[in-house]
N, C-alpha and C positions, 0 to 999 in steps of 0.2 A: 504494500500500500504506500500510496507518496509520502512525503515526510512531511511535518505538521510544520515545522520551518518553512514548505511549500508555500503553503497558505498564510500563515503568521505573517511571512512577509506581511301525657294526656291531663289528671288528673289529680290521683294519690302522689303524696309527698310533698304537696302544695302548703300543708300546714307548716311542715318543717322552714318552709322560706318566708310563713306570711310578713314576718316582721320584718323581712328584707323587701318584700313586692314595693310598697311605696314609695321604699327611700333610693333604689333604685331608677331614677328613671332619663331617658334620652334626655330630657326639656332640661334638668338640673346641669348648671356650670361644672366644668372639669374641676373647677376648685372645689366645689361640694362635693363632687360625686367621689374626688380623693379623699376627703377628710371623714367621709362614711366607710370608703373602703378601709382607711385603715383604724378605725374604728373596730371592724371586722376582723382586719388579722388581728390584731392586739388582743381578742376573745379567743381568736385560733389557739389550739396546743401545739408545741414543736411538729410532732408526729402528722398535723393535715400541712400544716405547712411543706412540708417533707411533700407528702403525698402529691401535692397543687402542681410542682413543677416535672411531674411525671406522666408523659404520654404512653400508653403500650395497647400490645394486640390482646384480643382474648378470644378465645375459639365460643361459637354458633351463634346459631340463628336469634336466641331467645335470650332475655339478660337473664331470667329463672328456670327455663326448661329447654334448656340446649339438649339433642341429641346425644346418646349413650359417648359416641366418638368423642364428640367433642369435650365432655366432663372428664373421658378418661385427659384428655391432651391436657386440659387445663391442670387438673391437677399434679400428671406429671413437668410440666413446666414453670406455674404459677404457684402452684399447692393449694387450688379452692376448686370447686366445683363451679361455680356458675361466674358470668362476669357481675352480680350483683352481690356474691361474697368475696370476690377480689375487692367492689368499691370498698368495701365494709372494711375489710381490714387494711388496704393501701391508704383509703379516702384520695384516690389519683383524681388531678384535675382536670386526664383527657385519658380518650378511648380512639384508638386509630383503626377505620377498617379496614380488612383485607378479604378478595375474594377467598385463597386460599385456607383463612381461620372462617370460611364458610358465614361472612356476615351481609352477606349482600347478595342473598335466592334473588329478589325480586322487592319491588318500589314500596309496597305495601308491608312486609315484613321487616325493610330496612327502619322504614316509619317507626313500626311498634318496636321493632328492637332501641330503637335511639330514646322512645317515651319509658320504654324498660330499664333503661339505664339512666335516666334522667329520675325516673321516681328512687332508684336506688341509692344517687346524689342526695336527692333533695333532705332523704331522709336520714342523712348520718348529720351529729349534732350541732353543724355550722349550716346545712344548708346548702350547701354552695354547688350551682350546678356545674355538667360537664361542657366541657370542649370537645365536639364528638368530629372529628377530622378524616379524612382521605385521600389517597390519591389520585383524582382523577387529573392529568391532565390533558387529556382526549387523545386520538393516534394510537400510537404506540403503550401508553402504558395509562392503563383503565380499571379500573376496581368495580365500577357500577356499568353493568351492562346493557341490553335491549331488556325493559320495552325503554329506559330512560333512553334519552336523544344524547346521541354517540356526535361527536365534531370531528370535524378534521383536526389533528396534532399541531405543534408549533410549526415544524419545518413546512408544512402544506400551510400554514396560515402566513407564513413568510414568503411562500410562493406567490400567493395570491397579491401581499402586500396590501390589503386593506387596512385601514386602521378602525373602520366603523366596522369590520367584520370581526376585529378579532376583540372588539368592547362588545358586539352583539353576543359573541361566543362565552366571553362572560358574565355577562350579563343573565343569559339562558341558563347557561348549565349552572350559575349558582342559585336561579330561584330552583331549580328543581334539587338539588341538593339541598339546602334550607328545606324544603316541602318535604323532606326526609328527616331531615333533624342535624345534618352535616353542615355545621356551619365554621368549616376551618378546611378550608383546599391548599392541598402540598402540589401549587402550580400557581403563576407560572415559571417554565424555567428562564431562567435570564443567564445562561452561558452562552458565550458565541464561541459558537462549533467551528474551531478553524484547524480540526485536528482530522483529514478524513475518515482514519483508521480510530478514531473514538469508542472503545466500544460502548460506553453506558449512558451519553451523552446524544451523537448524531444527531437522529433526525429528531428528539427530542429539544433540540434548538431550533430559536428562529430563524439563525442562520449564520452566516460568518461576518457578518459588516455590524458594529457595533452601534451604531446610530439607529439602522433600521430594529435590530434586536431592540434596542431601547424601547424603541418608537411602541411596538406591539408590547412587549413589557405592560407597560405604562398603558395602554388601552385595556389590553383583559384585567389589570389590577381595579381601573376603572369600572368595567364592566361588573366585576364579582362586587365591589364595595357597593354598585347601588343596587343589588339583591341581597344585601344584608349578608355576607358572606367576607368571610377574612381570607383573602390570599395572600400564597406564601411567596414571595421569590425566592430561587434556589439555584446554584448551589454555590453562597458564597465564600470565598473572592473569587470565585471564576474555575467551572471544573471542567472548558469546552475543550483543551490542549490538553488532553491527556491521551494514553495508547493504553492504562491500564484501567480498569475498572473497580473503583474504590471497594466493591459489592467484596472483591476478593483479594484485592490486593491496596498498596500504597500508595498510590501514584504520587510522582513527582512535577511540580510544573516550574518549569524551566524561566519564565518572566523574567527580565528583567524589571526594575521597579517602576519604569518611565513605560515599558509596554504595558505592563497590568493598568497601570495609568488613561493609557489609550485606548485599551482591547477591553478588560472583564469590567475594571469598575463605573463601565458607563452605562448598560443597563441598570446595575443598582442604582445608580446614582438618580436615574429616571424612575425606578419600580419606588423610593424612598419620595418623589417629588410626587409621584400620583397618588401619596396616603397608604402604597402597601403596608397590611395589620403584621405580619410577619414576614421574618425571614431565615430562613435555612443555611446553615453552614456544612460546608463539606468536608469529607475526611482525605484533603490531600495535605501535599508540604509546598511550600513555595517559599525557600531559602531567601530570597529575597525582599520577603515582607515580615520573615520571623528564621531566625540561622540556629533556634534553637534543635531543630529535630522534630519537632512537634507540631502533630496534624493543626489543619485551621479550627478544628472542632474545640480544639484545646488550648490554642493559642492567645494570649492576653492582646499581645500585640494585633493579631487581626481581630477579632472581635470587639476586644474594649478600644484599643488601637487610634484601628480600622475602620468600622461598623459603626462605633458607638462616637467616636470621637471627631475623626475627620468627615466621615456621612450626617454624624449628628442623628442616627437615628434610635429613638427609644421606645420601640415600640418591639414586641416578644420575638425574640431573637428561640430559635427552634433546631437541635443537632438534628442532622442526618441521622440512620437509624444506627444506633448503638452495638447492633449487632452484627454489622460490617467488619469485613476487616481491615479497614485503612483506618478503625480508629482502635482496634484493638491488636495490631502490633506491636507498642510499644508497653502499653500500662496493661494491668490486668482489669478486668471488669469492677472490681471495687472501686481502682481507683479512677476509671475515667468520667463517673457523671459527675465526681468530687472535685476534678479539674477543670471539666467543662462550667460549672458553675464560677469557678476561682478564674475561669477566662472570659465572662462576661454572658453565659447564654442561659436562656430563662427555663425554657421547656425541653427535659429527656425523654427522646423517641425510643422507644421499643427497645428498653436493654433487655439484653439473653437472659441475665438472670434477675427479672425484679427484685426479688427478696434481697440479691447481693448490692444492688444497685441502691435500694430504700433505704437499706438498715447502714450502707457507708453513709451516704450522705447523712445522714441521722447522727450515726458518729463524730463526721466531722466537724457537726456543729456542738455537740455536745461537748467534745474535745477542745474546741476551739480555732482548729485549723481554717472554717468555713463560719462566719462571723451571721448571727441571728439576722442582723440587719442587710448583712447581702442576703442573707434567702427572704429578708423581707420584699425586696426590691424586686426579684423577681413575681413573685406570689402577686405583690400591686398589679404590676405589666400584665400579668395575666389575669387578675382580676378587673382592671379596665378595660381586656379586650371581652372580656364575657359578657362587660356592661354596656359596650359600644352595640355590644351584636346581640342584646334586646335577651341575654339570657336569663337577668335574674326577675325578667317583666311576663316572658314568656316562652318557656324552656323546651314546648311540649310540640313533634310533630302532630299536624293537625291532619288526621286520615281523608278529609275530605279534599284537602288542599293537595294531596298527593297525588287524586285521581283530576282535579285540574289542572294541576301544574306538570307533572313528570310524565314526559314522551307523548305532548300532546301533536295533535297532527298540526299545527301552527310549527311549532319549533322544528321536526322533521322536517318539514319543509325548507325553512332557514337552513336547516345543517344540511340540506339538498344543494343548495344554492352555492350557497357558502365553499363549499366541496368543486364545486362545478368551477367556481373561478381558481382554484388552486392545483388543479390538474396541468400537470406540465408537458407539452410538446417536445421533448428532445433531438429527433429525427425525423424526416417524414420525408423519403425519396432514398438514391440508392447506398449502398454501402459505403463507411467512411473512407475518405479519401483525402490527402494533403495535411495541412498543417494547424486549417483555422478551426474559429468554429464551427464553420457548416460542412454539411452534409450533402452529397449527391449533384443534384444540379447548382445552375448561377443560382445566389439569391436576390430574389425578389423584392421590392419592397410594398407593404399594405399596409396604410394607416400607419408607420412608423414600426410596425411590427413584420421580423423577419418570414420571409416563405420559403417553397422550394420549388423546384420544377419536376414535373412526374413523380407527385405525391401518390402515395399509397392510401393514404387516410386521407379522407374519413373511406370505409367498407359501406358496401353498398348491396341488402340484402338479395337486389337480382344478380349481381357479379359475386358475391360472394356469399350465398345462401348457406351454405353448410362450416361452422366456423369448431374448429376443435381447439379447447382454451385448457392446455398443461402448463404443470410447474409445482412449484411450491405454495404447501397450506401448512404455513405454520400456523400454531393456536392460536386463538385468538386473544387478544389484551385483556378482555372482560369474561371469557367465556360463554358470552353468549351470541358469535358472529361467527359468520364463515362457516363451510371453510374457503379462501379465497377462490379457489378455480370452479365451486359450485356456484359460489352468489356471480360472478362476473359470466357465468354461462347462461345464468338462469337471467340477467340483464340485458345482455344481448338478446337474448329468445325474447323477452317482451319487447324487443325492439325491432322484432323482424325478421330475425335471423333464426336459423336450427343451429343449436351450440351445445355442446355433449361436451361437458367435464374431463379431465383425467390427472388424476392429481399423479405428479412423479417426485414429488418433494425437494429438498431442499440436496442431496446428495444422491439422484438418479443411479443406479446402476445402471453394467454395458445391455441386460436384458430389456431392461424399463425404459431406455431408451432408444431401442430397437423397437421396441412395441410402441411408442411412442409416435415413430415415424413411420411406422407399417402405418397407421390410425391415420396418421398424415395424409397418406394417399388416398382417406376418401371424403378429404375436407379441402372447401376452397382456399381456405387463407387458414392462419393458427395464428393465438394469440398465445402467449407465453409469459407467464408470472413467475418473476427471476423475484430473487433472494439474496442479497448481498454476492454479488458474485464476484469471484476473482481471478488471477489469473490460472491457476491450476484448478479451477471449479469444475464437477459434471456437469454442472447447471448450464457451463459457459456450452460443454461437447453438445451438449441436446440442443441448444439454439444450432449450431452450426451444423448437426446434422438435420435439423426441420430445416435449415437453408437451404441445404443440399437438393432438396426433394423439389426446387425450383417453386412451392406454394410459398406465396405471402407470409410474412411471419411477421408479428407485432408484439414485440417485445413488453411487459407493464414492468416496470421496476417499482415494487410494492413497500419497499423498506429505503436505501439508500439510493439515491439520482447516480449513485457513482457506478453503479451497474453497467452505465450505457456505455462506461469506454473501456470494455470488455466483450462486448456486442459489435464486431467489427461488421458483421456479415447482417444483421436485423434492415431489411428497411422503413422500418417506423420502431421509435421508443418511445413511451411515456414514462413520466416518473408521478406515484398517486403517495411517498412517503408514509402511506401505511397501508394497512389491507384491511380494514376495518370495514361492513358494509356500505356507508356512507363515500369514503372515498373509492370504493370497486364499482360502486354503481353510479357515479361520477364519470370514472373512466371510458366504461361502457359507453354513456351516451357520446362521449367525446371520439371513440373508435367510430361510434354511428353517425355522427355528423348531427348529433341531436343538438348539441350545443358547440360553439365552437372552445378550443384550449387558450386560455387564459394566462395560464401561469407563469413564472418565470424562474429561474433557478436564481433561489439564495443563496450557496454557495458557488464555489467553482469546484469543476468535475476538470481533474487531470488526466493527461493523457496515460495508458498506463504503460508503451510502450516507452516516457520520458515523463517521470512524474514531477519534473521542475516544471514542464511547460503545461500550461491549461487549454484543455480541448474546451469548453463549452464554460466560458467564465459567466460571474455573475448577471444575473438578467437578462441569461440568453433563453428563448422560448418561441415556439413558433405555432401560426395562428394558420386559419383557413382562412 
């Protein structure tokens, strides 16, 4: 892959809060509403304090009657049975969902689980409700699935370059998140991806020019704050330059101090000027902003530094998930949520070991090392976000609000549209040739936007009636999509066309792609959903053998645009940056000529036989 240098260049439990409902309220001045809050802690005992600045998972569906599985998980990991006797003995002041700990069947379940957990808050002896968070942030990585309305991802929303698109995208998805009970989003992200080989990052960026990242930043923080929803920008100081993935390893990022200057800290700098309620720190090193060794999660110098000092921002500062290993290389689990606190940050994500993680921090104050009044500080910040976002007035999803608000045919719609202008045009004419950016014939020019001569696309159901759509179906982000090469067969077929499936995955073997091209021979064109493809990929061999067979081949590049300069022999690529159904059935109509392509590439795609030079640089896209 190029080098990153390339680019660098309800109800119950109400009583428990009554005495709080009143005194809480939006109309009261920040200076009352402080001087109540800490009215508040100062009744608190060490131990909820403790608790307040602790986010974690909890396994199922129900805060009292989780599934047999999930009681056993809990208890071997947490040591409770239900997430309603974790609040009891943690008293935590957040709950994070995850598809996986099985919290998120469906809109209606998430509802009653959030009001389940919320009555279980209300009722321990302070009152104080939960901070119930997730990560959605649409594309590629999703927690809540269909029937809520799925968006297009950053990188496709940077495609598009709207700025009213990507405030309508938060704007939507956080009342429907709210109309669940979710009022704290870990999104959006604010790295600029100028690393192409990124693995945890990519197209989870807006893209690689920090101005434009800013720009969208700064709209969905918009967006989310007036649905009553707190987002998070993440992951800072900047985790877009990286090759390794913090999930399992360290990463190092290389900045100089005048580039982080130029590159990472100007999204934040925009996501802190549009009101964003939180922000996430990452678990890399960047020797240059702190020479200690120690990740950002931990770091005094970026967080209090950085963050709090030179940003000026004080509003709930949020780690990365504690159960990473970029922040648990160095210290042990006791001691990291005890540092991250001693570094400036308010709310602990998902440590592996709660018990280990509660009972140090508990130590370190009682010890002395961790001073009553920094955990007071924290506890405040996130007692005024609870009070901003209308918790201690009204904590409880409202089930009726959930069947008007979540994955109404109104917002589908939107996130139809939305999609349609973020689908990217990459090639459209014959196989690469020369040096620039384009492709096949002279270019053309229409309205300011590039074309080509003897275009392949848009497909045309009498020339092209029988269309056979292989490749890769990775799982879906939510679980409840795809798999890609069915939804994209089954969109073309309502479009006109006869289009038969065949998934070959993301590492074809030499049989599957023989059978592949046998299938080939009784379809008029093939479309082909590639997967991160590289240079020694199968994925690459099976396009060049459906080339061979002389039928049309249309490449979708469903995950990274970088695909297409591994596709020498394709004559059409699109790039849809996820495979979610919203952007496959986008694409679709874009193959059909049903809408024209829009998009534009936010990053640059290098060429891969000289990866210093850019085949297809920023804002290259071609139209009908």
């Amino acid at each position: 892959m190029p080098s990153r240098r390339t680019v660098l260049a309800a109800t119950a439990g109400l009583g428990a809060a009554a005495g709080l409902t009143a005194a809480f309220t939006l109309t009261g001045t920040a200076h009352a509403n402080d001087r109540r809050l800490r009215t508040l802690i100062a009744r608190m005992s060490l131990e909820e304090k403790v608790g307040q600045v602790f986010v974690t998972r909890v396994y199922g569906h129900s805060a009292t009657a989780p599934d047999q599985a999930d009681v056993d998980a809990n208890l071997e990991e947490l040591g409770v049975r239900t997430a309603a006797e974790l609040i009891a003995r943690y008293r935590v002041g957040g709950v994070i969902y995850f598809t996986w700990a099985h919290n998120t069947r469906d809109p209606d379940q998430i509802a009653d689980l959030s009001n389940g957990l919320q009555r279980a808050a209300l009722q321990q002896p302070s009152g104080i409700p939960l901070l119930i968070s997730t990560d959605q942030e649409h594309g590629i990585v999703c927690r809540i699935g269909s029937p809520a309305t799925l968006f297009p991802g950053a990188m496709a929303i940077g495609a598009g370059g709207s700025r009213a698109d990507a405030r309508t995208l938060g704007r939507l998805a956080g009342r429907e998140l709210r109309a669940m009970g979710v009022r704290q989003d870990y999104s959006p992200v604010a790295d600029v991806n100028v690393d192409p080989a990124n693995p945890v990052i990519g197209v989870r960026s807006f893209g690689a020019e920090p101005e434009a990242v800013a720009t969208l930043v700064a709209e969905e923080i918009r967006g989310y704050r007036s649905a009553g929803v707190a987002a998070t920008a993440k992951h800072f100081p900047g985790h877009g330059d990286t090759a390794v993935d913090s999930h399992y390893g360290f990463p190092v990022i290389t900045h100089t101090r005048e580039e982080w200057e130029k590159l990472d800290e100007v999204p934040f700098r925009a996501a802190i000027a549009a009101g964003a309620d939180s922000i996430m720190t990452a678990h890399i090193l960047v020797p240059a902003l702190d020479a200690s060794g120690d990740p950002a999660t931990l770091s005094h110098p970026v967080v209090t530094g950085l963050l709090r000092e030179r940003l000026g921002f004080d509003g709930v500062v949020v780690t990365d998930a504690l159960d990473m290993a970029g922040v648990r290389t160095k210290y042990g689990d006791d001691r990291v949520p005890v540092l991250a606190l001693k570094a400036g940050v308010d709310q602990l994500l998902n440590p592996p070991k709660l018990d280990v993680a509660w009972n140090a921090v508990l130590k370190a104050v009682q010890d002395g090392e961790l001073t009553e009044q920094r955990l007071d500080e924290s506890v405040l910040r996130i007692l005024r976000l609870k009070t901003r976002l209308g918790l201690f007035t009204d904590p409880y999803a409202d089930p009726d609000g959930v069947r008007r608000t979540v994955g109404t045919r109104a917002h589908l719609a939107t996130a139809d549209r939305i999609a349609e202008r973020t689908t990217t045009l990459l090639v459209n004419g014959g196989p690469l040739v020369g040096e620039g950016p384009l492709v096949g014939g002279s270019p053309l020019v229409d309205e300011g936007r590039m074309v080509e001569e003897d275009p392949l696309l848009p497909l045309s159901p009498r020339a092209h009636a029988r269309i056979l759509v292989v490749g890769a179906d990775p799982a879906s982000p939510s679980g409840t999509t795809g798999p890609p090469t069915t939804v994209l067969a089954a969109a073309l077929t309502e479009l006109g066309f006869t289009a038969t499936p065949r998934s070959t995955g993301t590492a074809p073997s030499d049989a599957t792609i023989a059978q592949a091209v046998a299938a080939a021979g009784e379809a008029d064109a093939v479309v082909v959903c590639t997967y991160n493809v590289t240079a020694t990929s199968p994925q690459r061999t099976l396009v060049e053998r459906l080339s061979a067979t002389g039928r049309p081949v249309v490449a979708v590049a469903i995950r990274n645009p970088y695909d297409v300069a591994h596709l020498p022999t394709v004559r059409a690529c699109l790039a849809t940056y996820s495979w979610t159904d919203v952007e496959l059935r986008a694409a679709a109509r874009v193959i059909a000529g049903a809408v024209s392509p829009r998009g534009t590439l936010p990053v640059p795609v290098q060429r891969a036989d000289d990866p210093a030079r850019v085949l297809y640089p920023i804002g290259h896209g071609l139209t009908y």
